[in-house]
N, C-alpha and C positions, 0 to 999 in steps of 0.2 A: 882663504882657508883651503885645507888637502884633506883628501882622504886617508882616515890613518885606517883604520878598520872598522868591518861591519862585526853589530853582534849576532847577526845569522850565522857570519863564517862565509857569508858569500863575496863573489867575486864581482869589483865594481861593474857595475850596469848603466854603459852609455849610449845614450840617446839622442841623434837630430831630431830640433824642435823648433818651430818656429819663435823669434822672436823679436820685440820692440823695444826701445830706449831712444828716445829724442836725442841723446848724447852717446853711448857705448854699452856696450854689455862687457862685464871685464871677469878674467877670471876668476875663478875661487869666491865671486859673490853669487849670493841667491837668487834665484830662480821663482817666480810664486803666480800663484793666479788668484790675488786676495783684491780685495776692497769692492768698492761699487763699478759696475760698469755703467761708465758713462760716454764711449767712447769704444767703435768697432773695433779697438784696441784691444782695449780691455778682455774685450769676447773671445777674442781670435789668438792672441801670443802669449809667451812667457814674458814676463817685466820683470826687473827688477823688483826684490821686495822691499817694503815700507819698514828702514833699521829697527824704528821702534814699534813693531808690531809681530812683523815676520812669521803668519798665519798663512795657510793652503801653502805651505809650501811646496815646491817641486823637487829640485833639486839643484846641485852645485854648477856652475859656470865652469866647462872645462877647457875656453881658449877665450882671449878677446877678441870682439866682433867691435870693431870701428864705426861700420855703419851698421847702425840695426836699426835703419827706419824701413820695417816692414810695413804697405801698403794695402791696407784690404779692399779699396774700391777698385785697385788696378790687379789685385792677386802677384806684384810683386813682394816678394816671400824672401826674408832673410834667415837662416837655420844656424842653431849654434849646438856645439856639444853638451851633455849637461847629462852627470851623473844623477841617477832617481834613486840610490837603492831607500830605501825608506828606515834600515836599521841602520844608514851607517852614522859613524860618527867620524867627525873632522877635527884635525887641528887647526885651529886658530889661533893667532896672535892676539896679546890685547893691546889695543892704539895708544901708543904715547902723544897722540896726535894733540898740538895748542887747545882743539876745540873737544879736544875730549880728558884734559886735563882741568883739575879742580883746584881752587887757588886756597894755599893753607892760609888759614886767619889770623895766626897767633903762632907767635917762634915759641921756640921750645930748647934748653939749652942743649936737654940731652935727646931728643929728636926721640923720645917717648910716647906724645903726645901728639895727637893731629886734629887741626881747628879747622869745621866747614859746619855745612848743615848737611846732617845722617839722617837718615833711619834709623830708629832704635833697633836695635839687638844686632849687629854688626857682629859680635861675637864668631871665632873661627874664618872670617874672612882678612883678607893682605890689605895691606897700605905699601904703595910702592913710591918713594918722591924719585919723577922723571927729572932729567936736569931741562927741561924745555921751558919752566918757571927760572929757573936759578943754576947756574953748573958751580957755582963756590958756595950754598949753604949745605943743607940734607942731601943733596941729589947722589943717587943710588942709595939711597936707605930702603930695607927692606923690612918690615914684620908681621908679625898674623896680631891682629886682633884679639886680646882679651879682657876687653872690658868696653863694654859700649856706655858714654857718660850723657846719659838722655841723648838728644839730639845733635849736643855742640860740640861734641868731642870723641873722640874714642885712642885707647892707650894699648900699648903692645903689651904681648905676655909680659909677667913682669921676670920667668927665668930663664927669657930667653930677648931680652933688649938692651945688650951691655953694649957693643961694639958700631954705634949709631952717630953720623953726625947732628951736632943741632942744627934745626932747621931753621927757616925766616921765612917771612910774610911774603916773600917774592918766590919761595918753594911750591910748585904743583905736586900732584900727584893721582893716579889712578889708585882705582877698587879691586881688588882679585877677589871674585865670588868663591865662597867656600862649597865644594860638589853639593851635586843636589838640594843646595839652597835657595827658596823662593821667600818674596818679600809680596808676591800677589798671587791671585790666583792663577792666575796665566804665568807664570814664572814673573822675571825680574833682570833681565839680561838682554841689554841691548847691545843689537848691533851701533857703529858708528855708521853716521853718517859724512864723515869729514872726505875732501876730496882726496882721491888717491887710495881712502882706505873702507869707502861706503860698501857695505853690505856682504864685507867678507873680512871685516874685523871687531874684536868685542869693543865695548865701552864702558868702563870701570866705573861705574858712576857709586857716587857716594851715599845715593835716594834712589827711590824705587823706578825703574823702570817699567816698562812691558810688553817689552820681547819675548817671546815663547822659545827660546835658547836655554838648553839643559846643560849645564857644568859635569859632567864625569870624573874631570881630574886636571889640575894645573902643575905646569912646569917651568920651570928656566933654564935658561941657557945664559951665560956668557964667558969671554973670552976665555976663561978659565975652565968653565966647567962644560962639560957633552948636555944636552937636552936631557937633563932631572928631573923627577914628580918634585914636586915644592914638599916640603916637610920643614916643622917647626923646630925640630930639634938641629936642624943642620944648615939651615936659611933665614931661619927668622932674627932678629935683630942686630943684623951685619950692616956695613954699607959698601955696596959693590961698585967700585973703581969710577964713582961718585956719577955713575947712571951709564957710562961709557961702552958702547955694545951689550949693556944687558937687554933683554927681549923675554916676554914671560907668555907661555902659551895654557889652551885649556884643550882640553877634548871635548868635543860640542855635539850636540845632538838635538835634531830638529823636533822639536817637542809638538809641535800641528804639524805635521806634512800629509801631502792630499792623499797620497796611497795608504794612509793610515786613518784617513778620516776627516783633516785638518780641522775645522775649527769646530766643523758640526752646522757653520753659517753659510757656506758656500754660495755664492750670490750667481743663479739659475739665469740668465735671459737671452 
């Protein structure tokens, strides 16, 4: 994720910091000081946050760090960039990533319809089939959400779902969260965990998650079109060049971060 803008109007605020990861610190992922300390690790550096939690936040990763094994019994110290402003908001991609893609259940001739297990009231939010399941069924169908069918299903507006391919049981596809929509009390918006794209991309999930990741506003881009807000009257029930360079982003906003308060739990030792 990038910084797209703060709602203060301020200007980004960068900071060396120390930090730790057994493996990399990479960019554009979070920053946090959440969970139990179990480990002078814990006490001492910024980590990596936990995708599906993403609580005390700090702030964004502004370069990758290869080695980040910072040592506290030696006081060797490894420091990385990392934006703190605490209003801003970033863009983010959402993962089309294998492990963050959800497998449909049931074809559909006119790709209407999409089969998995939901959350009730889905209503307002996207279905998007990646071609990572299938690149000759659905893949690039895009639509919003208007009708959530209990748990098993949910079906696109219906005047805006003409131009759709039908889909097949080997179709994936991700969740586009409609703004400011929470499915818990902590939000509902997880980051991915998937390699390559952990903790600086969303994960469309079909069910609740529990990410403290605030949606502001979704976009797309592809080959065709410049970086768009999503709107239903001019995206919804198309299929885009059957998943082929499309990329759909959100404006994201750290909903706990520690300059704001973060969880209220902050774990003292």
């Amino acid at each position: 994720m990038i910084f797209h803008y703060d709602l203060a109007q301020a200007e980004p605020i960068i900071r060396d910091y120390p930090v730790y990861d057994a493996s990399a610190i990479n960019y554009g992922e979070v920053l946090a000081m959440e969970g139990a300390i179990t480990t002078a690790e814990n006490r001492m550096f910024l980590q990596s946050c936990n995708a599906a939690v993403i609580d005390n936040a700090v702030g964004i990763a502004q370069e990758t760090i290869t080695a980040s094994t910072s040592a506290s019994a030696t006081g060797v110290t490894v420091y990385a960039k990392v934006l703190i402003n605490p209003f801003a908001v970033y863009l983010c991609e959402y993962s089309q990533h294998a492990d963050d893609d959800t497998v449909n259940t049931a074809a559909d001739t006119a790709g209407n319809d999409t089969t998995a297990t939901f959350t009730t009231d889905r209503e307002g939010d996207w279905i998007y089939v990646t071609n990572v399941g299938s690149t000759t069924a659905g893949a690039g169908n895009l639509y919003q959400i208007g009708l959530s069918n209990s748990t098993t299903s949910v079906t696109a507006c219906s005047s805006y779902d003409d131009y759709m391919k039908g889909t097949s049981t080997s179709d994936t596809f991700i969740v586009i969260t409609n703004p400011f929509s929470a499915l818990a009390t902590t939000g509902h918006t997880d980051l991915s965990a998937a390699t390559g794209y952990s903790g600086r991309a969303i994960k469309g999930l079909p069910a609740t998650g529990s990410g403290a990741l605030n949606i502001l506003l979704n976009y797309i881009q592809t080959p065709q079109l410049g970086l768009e807000p999503l709107r239903v009257e001019q995206h919804s029930g198309k299929n885009y060049s059957s998943g082929v360079g499309v990329h759909l982003y959100a404006d994201v906003q750290l909903m706990s971060h520690l300059l704001l308060g973060g969880t209220g739990a902050r774990v003292i030792g």
